[in-house]
Each structure stands twice: as structure tokens, then as C-alpha cells.
C-alpha positions as CSV (number, residue, x, y, z in Angstrom):
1,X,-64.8,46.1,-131.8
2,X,-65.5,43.9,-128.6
3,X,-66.9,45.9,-125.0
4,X,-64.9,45.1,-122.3
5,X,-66.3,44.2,-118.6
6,X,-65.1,44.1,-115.6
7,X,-67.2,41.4,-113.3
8,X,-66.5,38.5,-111.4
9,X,-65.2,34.7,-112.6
10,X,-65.7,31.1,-112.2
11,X,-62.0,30.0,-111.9
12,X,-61.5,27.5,-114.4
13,X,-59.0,26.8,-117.7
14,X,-61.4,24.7,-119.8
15,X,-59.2,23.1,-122.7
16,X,-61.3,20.7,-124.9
17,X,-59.2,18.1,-127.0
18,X,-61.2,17.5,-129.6
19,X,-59.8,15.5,-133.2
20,X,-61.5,14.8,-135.7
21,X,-60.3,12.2,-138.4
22,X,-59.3,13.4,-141.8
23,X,-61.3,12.7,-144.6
24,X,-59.9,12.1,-148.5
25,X,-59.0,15.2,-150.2
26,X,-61.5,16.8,-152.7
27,X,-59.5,16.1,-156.2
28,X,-58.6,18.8,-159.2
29,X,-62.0,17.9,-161.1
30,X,-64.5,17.9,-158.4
31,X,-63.1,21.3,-158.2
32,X,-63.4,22.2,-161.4
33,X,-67.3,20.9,-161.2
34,X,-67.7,23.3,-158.2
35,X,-66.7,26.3,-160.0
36,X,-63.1,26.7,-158.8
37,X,-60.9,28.7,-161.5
38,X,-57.2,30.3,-161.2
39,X,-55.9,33.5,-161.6
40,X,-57.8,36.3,-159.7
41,X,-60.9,34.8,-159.9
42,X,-63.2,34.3,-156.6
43,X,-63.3,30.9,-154.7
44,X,-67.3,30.3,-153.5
45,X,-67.2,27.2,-151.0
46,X,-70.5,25.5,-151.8
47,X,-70.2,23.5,-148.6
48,X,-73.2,24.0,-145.9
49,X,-73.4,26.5,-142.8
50,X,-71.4,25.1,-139.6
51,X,-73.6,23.8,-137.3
52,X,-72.5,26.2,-134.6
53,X,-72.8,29.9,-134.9
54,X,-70.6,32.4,-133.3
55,X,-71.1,35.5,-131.5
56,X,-70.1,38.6,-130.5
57,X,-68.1,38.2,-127.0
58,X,-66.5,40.6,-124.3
59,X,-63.3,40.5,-122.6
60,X,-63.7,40.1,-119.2
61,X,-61.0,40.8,-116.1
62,X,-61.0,39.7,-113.0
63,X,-58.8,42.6,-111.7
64,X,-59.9,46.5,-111.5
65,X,-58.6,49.7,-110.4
66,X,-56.6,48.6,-107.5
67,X,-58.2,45.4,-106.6
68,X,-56.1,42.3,-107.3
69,X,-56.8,38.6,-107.8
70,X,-54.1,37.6,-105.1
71,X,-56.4,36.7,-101.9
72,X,-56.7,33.4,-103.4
73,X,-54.6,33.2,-106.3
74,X,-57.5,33.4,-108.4
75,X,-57.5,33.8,-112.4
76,X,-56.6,37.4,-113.2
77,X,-58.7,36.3,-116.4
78,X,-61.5,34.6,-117.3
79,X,-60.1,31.6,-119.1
80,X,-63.4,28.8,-119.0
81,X,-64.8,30.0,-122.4
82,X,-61.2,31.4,-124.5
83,X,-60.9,28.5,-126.8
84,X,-64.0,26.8,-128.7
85,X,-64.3,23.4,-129.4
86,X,-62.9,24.0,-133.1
87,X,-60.1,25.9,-132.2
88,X,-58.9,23.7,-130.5
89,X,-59.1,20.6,-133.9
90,X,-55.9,19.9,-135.5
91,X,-57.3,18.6,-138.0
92,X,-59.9,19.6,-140.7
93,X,-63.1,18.0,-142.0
94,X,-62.5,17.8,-145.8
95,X,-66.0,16.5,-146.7
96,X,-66.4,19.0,-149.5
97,X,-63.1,20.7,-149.1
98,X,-62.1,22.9,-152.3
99,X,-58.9,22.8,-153.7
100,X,-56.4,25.5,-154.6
101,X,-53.2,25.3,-155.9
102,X,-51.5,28.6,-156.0
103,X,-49.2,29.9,-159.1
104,X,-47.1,32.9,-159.8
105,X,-48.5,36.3,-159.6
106,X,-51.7,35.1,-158.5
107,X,-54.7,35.8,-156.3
108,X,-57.1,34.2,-155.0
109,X,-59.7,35.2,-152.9
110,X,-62.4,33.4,-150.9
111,X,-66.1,34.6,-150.9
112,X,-67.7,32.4,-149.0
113,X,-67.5,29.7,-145.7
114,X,-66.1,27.1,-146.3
115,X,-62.7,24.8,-146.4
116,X,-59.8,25.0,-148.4
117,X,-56.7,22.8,-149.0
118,X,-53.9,25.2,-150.3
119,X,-51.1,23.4,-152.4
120,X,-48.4,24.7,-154.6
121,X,-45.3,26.7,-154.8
122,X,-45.4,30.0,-156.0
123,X,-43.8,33.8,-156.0
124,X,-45.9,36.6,-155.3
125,X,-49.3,35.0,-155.0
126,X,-51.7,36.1,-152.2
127,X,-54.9,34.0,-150.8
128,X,-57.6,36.7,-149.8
129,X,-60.3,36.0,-147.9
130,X,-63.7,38.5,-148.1
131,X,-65.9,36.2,-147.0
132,X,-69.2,37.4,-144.8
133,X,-69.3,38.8,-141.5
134,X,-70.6,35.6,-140.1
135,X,-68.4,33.5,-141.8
136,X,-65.9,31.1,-140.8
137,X,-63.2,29.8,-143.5
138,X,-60.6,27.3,-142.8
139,X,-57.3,27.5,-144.6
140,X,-55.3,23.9,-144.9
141,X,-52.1,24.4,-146.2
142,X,-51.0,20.8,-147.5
143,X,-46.9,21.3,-148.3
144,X,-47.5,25.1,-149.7
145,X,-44.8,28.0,-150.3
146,X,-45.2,31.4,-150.9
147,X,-42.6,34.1,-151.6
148,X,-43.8,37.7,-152.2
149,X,-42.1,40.8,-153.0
150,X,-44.4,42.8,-150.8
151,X,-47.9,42.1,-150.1
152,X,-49.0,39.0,-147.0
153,X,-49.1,35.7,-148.5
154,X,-52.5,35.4,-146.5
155,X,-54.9,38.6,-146.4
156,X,-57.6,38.2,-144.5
157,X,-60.2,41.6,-145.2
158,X,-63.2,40.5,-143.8
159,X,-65.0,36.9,-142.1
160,X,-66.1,36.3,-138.5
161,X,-63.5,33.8,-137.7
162,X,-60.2,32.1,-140.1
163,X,-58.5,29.1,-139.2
164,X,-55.0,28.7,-140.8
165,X,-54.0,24.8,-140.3
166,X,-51.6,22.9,-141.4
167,X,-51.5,19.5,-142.4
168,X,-48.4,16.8,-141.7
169,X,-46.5,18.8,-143.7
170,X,-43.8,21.6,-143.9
171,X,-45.3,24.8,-145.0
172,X,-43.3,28.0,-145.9
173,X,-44.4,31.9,-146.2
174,X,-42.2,34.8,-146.8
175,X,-42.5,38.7,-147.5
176,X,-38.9,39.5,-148.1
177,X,-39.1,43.0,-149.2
178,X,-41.2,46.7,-148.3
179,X,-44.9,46.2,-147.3
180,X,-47.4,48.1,-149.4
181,X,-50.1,49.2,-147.6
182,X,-54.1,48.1,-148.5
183,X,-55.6,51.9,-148.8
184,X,-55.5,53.4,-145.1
185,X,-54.1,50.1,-143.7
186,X,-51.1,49.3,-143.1
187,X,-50.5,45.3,-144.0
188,X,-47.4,44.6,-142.8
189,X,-47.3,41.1,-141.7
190,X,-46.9,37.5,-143.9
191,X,-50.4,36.8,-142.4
192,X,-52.6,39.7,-141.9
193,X,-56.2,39.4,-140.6
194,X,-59.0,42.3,-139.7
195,X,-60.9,39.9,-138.2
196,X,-60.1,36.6,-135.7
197,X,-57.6,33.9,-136.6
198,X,-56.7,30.8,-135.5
199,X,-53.4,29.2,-136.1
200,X,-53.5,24.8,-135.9
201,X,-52.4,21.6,-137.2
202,X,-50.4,18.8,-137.2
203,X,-47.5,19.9,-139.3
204,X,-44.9,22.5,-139.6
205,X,-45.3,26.9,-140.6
206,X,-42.4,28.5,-140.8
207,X,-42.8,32.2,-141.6
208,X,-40.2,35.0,-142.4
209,X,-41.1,38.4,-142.8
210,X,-39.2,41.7,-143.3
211,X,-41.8,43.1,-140.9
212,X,-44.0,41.5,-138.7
213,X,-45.1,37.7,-138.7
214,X,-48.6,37.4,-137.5
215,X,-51.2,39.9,-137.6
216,X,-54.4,39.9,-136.4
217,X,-56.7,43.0,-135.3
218,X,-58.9,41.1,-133.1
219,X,-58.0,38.1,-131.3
220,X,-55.3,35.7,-132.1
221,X,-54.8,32.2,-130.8
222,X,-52.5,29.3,-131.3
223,X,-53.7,26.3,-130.4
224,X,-51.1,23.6,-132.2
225,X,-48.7,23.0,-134.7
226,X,-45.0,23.9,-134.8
227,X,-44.7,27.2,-136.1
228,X,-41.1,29.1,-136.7
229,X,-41.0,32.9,-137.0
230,X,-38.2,35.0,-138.2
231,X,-39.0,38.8,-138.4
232,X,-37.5,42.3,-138.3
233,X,-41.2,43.5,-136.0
234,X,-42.9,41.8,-134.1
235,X,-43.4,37.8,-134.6
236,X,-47.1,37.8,-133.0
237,X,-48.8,40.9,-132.6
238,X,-52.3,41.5,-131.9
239,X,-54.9,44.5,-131.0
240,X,-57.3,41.9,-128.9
241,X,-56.2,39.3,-127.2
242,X,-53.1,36.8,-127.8
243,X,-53.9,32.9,-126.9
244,X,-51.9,30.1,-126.9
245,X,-53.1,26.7,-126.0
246,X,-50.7,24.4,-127.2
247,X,-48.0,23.8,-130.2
248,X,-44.8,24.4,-130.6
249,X,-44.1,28.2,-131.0
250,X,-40.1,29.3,-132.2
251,X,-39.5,33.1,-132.7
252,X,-36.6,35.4,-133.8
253,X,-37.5,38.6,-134.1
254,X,-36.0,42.2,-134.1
255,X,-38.6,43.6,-131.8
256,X,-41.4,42.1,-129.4
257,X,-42.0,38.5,-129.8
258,X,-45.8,38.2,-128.5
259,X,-47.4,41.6,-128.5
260,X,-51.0,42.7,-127.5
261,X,-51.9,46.4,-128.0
262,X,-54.5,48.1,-129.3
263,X,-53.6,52.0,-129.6
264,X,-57.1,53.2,-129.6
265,X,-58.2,51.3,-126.7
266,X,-55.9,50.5,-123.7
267,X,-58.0,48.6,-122.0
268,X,-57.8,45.5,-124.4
269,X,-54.4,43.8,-125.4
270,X,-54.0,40.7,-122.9
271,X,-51.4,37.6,-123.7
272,X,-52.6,34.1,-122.7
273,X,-50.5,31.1,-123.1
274,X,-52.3,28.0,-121.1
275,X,-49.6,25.3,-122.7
276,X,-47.4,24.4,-125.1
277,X,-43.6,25.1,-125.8
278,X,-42.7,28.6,-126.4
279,X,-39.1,29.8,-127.2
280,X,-38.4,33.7,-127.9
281,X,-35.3,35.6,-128.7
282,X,-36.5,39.0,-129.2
283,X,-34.9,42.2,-129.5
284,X,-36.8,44.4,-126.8
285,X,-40.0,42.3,-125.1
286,X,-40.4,38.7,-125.5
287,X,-43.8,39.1,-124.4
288,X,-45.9,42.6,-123.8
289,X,-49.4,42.9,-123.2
290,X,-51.0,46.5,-122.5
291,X,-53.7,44.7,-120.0
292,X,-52.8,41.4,-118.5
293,X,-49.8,38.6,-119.4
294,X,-50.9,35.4,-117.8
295,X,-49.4,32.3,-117.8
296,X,-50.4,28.9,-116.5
297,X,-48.7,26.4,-117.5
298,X,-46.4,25.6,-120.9
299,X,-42.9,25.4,-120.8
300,X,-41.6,28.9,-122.1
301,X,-38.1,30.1,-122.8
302,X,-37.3,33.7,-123.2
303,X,-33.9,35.6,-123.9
304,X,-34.9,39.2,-124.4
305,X,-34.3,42.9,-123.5
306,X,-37.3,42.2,-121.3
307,X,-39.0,39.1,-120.6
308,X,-42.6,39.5,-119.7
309,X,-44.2,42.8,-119.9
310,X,-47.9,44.0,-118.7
311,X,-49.9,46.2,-116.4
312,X,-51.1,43.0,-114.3
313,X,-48.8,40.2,-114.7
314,X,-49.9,36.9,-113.2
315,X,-48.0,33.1,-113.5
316,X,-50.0,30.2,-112.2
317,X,-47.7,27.3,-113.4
318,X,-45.4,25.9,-116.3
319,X,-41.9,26.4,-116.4
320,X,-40.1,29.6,-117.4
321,X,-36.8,30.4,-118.1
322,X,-36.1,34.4,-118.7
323,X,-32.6,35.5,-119.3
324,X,-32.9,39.5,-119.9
325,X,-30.8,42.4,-120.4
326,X,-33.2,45.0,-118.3
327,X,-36.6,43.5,-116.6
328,X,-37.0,40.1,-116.1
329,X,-40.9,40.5,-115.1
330,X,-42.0,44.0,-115.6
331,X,-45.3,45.4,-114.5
332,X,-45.8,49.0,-115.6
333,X,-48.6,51.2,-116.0
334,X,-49.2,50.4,-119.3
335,X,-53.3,50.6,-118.7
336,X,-55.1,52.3,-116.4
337,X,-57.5,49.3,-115.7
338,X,-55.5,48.1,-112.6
339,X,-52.5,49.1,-110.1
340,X,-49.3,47.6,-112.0
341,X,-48.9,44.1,-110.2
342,X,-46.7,41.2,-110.3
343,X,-48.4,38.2,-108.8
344,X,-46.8,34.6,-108.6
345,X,-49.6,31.5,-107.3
346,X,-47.2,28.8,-109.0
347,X,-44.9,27.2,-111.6
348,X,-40.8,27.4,-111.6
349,X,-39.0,30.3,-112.8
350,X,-35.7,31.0,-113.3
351,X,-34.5,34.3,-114.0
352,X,-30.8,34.8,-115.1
353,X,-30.2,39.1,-115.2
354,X,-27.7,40.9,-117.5
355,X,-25.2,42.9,-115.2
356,X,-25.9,46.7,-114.5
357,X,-29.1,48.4,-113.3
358,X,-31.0,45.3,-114.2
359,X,-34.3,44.1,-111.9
360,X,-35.2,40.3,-111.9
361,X,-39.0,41.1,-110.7
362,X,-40.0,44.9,-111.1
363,X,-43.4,46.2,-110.4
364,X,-44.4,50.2,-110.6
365,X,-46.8,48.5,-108.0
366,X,-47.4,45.6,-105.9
367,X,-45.5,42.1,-106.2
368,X,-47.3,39.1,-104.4
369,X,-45.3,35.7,-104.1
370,X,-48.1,33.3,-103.1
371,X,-47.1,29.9,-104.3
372,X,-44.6,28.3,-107.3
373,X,-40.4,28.6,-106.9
374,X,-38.4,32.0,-108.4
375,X,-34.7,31.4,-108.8
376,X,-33.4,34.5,-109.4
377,X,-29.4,35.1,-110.6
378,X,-29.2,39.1,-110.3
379,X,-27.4,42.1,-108.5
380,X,-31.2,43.5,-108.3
381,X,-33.5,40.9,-107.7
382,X,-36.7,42.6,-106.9
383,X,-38.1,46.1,-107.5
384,X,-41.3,47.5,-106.9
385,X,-43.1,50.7,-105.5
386,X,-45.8,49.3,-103.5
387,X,-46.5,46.0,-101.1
388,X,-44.5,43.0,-101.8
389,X,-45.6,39.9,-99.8
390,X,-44.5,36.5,-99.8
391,X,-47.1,34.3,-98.6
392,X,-45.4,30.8,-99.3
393,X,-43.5,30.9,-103.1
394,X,-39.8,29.5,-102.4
395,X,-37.0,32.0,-103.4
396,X,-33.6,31.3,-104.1
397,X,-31.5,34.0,-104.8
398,X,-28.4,34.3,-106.4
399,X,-27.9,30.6,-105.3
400,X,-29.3,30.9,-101.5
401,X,-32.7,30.2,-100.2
402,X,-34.4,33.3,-98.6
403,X,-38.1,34.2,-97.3
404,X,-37.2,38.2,-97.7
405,X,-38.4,40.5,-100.7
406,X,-35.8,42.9,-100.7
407,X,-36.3,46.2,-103.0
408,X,-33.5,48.6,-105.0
409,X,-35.7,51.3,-104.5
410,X,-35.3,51.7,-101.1
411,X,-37.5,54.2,-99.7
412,X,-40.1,53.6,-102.1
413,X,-44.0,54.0,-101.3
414,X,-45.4,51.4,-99.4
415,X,-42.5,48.8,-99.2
416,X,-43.0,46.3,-97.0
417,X,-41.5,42.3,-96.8
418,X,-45.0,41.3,-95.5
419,X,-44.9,38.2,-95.0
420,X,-48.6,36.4,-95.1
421,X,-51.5,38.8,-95.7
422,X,-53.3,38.2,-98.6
423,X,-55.5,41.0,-100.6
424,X,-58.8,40.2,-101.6
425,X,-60.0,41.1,-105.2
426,X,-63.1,41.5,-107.0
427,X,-64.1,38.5,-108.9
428,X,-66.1,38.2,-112.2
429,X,-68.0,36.5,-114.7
430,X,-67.9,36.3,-118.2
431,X,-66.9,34.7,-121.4
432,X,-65.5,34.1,-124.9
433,X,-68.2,31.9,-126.0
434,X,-69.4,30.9,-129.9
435,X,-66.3,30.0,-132.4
């Protein structure tokens, strides 16, 4: 389980673009030579060490106890070191690549680093992956389809790092009845991973799950593809970190579409989307994070009981369009690592509410406008129980143009419609380095 920090950051959102080219694919008999068999038999990857070697990382925040970021809009998160240089490939090397094409009733689990190009169509068939601590396996799913009665099509018990990436291709993975759990845990998603996993490619991943979509127990990023989740839980859900860089991210689901929580620890659980197209329809949160939800850029399209939920809630740009039946924004005390905030330094939001005793923008805190455009439709606009300032964001509300905060709960502690000020924060350093 990571440490987490609390020191002072470089600003910066470092997103690498690197491709590299695909290479032939490994065929049936050169698998065959390196061991490979079916059944429930174990995969071993014969293919050498990455060059690169991981390590252990901490979270770090840039925002503590009641400090905040907004004196000068700065990154509520360190963001220079979230995404490595591989994560961030939509494409595999196949130099050595094994082969496995799944069948009924099968599984098939992966001992060892490596790559692996998953073909086939098949009903109740599982890829497992206990692989070392320090190593990394990559999962290409090349036009595959699993349908299982109960267990996740991918399991992932142990390996420092999985990437699940698709090729140009449509790919399809479904858990359509009750989840049986692993021992003590509970594996109740069509991918489930203990360790981190990355989700890439070029091609297409729909999922359906009578439970969750996406787990992952450590950290869990997106970084391309076009994936499309249907689920009765949640569609992402994560006890680390979620991180989205790019791709093209559809969700349905019953529940929470993003959501970052880690019930032993309350000071992890943070959502990070950087780009990409996100649409959520979600039954109660689009998007919840126990620590921080920031967004800065990505165009994102939420219809939800609530649209973005968090302790610390920060949006430095892209363009979001929230239609909610209760909270718009919410910023709770969902941790106790900062003062409930909801800071806006840019991007253009629009904010349609549901009739009743609904709030656009409602922080248990502070709310500081510093920059971007809110367009807000809603009988409550704004709600929070601290010091709202507006220190240049342009509102329009409920059609008109206005430079006033208002608040529902009037005489709340601390109200104010300050307008400039800023509140300095404590800044900090630190990283997600090694892949």
C-alpha cells in the first residue's frame, strides 16, 4: 500500500505521446515451441526484462488541512510524473509476443512478464495473471470475447503493473450473472486487478457486468481506446487513484460511474482526468473521489444524481456539461485531509439542475471562482458554508450575466461574495515516477 505525502509541487501536466509501431504477430507454432499449452495450464513469457524498472511511489497533494491551492490556481495535485512513458503507448511491441486463444471453460494464467495477444471467443473462460511482484504483463486483446457465468473475464492476483490494450479491433467482456468471491475477496468486476492496471489501444472494449466494470485496488488509468461500460455498480472504481489521459470513455451504470475510495484509508482515492471524451449516465455520482476530483481539460458529459463529488474539487479546463438531479459539484467532507473546497481556475461549464432543493455548486466549505465560465440553469445556484470569492470566472445564471456568488444557506458561517482576494496554499513536491 502506497504512503501518502503532503509537500509542495512543480505545476506541470507532463503527457508523453509516445507510439511505437506494431510488429508481426507471434504465430500458433512459435507458440507451441515456447511452451504455450491450453486448458489450465500456466503461460511463462520467455521474453527479456523491460528495460525500465518500476518503483514504489507516493501520492502527493498539494492541498492540507485548510490550506488551498487557489492563490494562484495552482495544481491541487501533482500531475508531472502520473502517467509513464508506456502507459501512455497504444500500441504493443510484439517482438516475442505469446499467443492465446481462449476456449470454453478455460483458464489461463500468466506466470511471468511478458506480452500476450488474446484471441478467441469463448464462455466462461478467465485469463489470470500471477505473475512476480516486479512484473509488468501486457494483455492485447486482438478481436476477443468472453462471457462468464460468474467469475471476471480478466483476474489479475498479483504483478507490479498490467496493461490491458486493445488492438484495431472490437473486443467484448461480460459477467452476466452473481460474482463468486476469490477466498476473503470479493471479485466482483469483469476486470479485477490487486495490483496497477492500465487500460489502452487503438480499438474498441465494451464491457458489461452485473456488478462493477473495472476494478483495480491500486491505481487505475485510462490512457486511450474507446471503451463502453454497462453495469449494475460502479463502471470504474478504484482504492488508489483514478487517471484518465485520453480515449474515449462511455458509461451506463446503476451506481457511481468513476469512483475512488479506499475504506481503510481516507486519505487516498483521487480521480484525474487530463483529456479525452468522457460521457457518464450514472445512477447516484458520475464521478466521486474521497480525496481530490480534478479536471483539466477533456471534454466530459455527465447526467447523474450528482455530478462531481470530492473533499477538494478543482477544474482547470476542458468542457463539462453536468445535468443532475441533486449536486451539480459537490464538495463534502469526505476526508479529513483538507477543508471541503470547490475551486474553478478555467474551462466551460454548464450546469443544467433538476427542480427542487437542488444546488448547482455546493461546498460544506469554501468555493473560489478564479478563472474559466460557469453557466448555471438552477433555482439554487450556489451553496456553500464558508468564503466564496470570485476573482475573475464569468458567471451566467439562469441566462443572465452576474459577478455575485449568492448562497441558499443564508446565514451560513463565513459567507461572503468577496470579490478578489486570493488564499495562498501550501505547495509540494513529489511524484508517480517508474511504470
Amino acid at each position: 500500500m502506497r504512503k501518502t505525502r503532503f509537500m509542495t509541487a512543480a505545476i506541470c501536466a507532463v503527457m508523453l505521446s509516445a507510439m511505437t509501431a506494431f510488429h508481426a504477430y507471434c504465430d500458433t507454432s512459435a507458440s507451441s515451441a515456447a511452451g504455450l499449452t491450453s486448458g489450465t495450464e500456466t503461460y511463462v513469457s520467455e521474453t527479456a526484462e523491460e528495460a525500465e524498472n518500476s518503483s514504489e511511489t507516493d501520492t502527493v497533494y498539494n492541498v492540507s488541512g485548510t490550506d488551498t491551492a487557489s492563490a494562484s490556481g495552482s495544481s491541487a495535485l501533482d500531475t508531472s510524473d502520473l502517467f509513464s512513458s508506456r502507459d501512455l503507448e497504444q500500441t504493443a511491441d510484439l517482438t516475442g509476443a505469446e499467443n492465446i486463444t481462449v476456449s470454453d471453460g478455460e483458464t489461463y494464467t500468466i506466470s511471468k512478464e511478458g506480452v500476450y495477444v488474446v484471441t478467441g471467443s469463448a464462455s466462461n473462460a478467465q485469463i489470470v495473471v500471477s505473475a512476480g511482484d516486479e512484473d509488468k504483463v501486457q494483455l492485447v486483446l486482438d478481436s476477443v470475447s468472453i462471457t462468464n457465468e460468474s467469475t471476471p473475464c480478466i483476474y489479475v492476483q498479483n504483478a507490479d503493473k498490467v496493461f490491458v490494450t486493445t488492438t484495431d479491433s472490437e473486443n467484448t467482456l461480460t459477467v452476466s450473472g452473481t460474482f463468486t468471491a476469490d477466498g476473503d475477496t470479493n471479485t466482483d468486476a469483469v476486470i479485477f486487478s490487486r495490483d496497477d492496471l492500465v487500460v489502452n489501444g487503438t480499438g474498441t472494449l465494451n464491457i458489461v457486468s452485473s456488478e462493477n466494470g473495472i476494478s483495480g485496488k491500486d491505481d487505475l488509468k485510462v490512457t486511450g481506446g474507446t471503451i463502453n461500460i454497462t453495469c449494475t455498480a460502479d463502471a470504474l472504481e478504484a482504492n488508489e487513484s483514478i487517471l484518465v489521459a485520453d480515449g474515449t470513455l462511455t458509461i451506463n451504470s446503476e451506481k457511481d460511474g468513476l469512483h475512488a475510495e479506499n475504506d481503510e484509508d481516507n486519505t487516498v482515492g483521487y480521480i484525474y482526468i487530463a483529456g479525452g471524451t468522457v460521457t457518464i449516465e450514472a445512477g447516484d455520482d458520475a464521478i466521486h473521489a474521497t480525496t481530490i476530483a480534478q479536471v483539466d481539460g477533456g471534454t466530459i458529459d455527465l447526467t447523474a444524481a450528482e455530478g462531481i463529488e470530492g473533499t477538494y474539487i478543482q477544474i482547470n479546463g476542458g468542457t463539462l456539461s453536468i445535468a443532475a438531479a441533486d449536486d451539480g459539484i459537490n464538495a463534502g467532507q469526505k476526508s479529513n485531509f483538507a477543508t471541503p473546497t470547490v475551486e474553478v481556475n478555467g474551462g466551460e461549464l454548464t450546469i443544467v439542475m433538476g427542480s427542487g432543493d437542488t444546488d448547482g455548486v455546493d461546498s460544506n466549505g469554501n468555493l473560489y471562482l478564479n478563472g474559466g465560465t460557469l453557466n448555471i440553469t438552477a433555482q439554487s445556484p450556489f451553496d456553500y458554508d464558508g468564503t466564496a470569492q470570485n476573482n475573475g470566472a464569468t458567471l451566467i445564471v439562469n441566462g443572465s450575466e452576474t459577478d455575485s456568488i449568492t448562497n441558499q444557506m443564508m446565514g451560513g458561517g463565513g459567507m461572503g461574495r468577496d470579490m478578489g482576494g486570493m488564499h495562498g496554499g501550501m505547495g509540494g513536491r513529489g511524484g508517480h515516477g517508474g511504470f
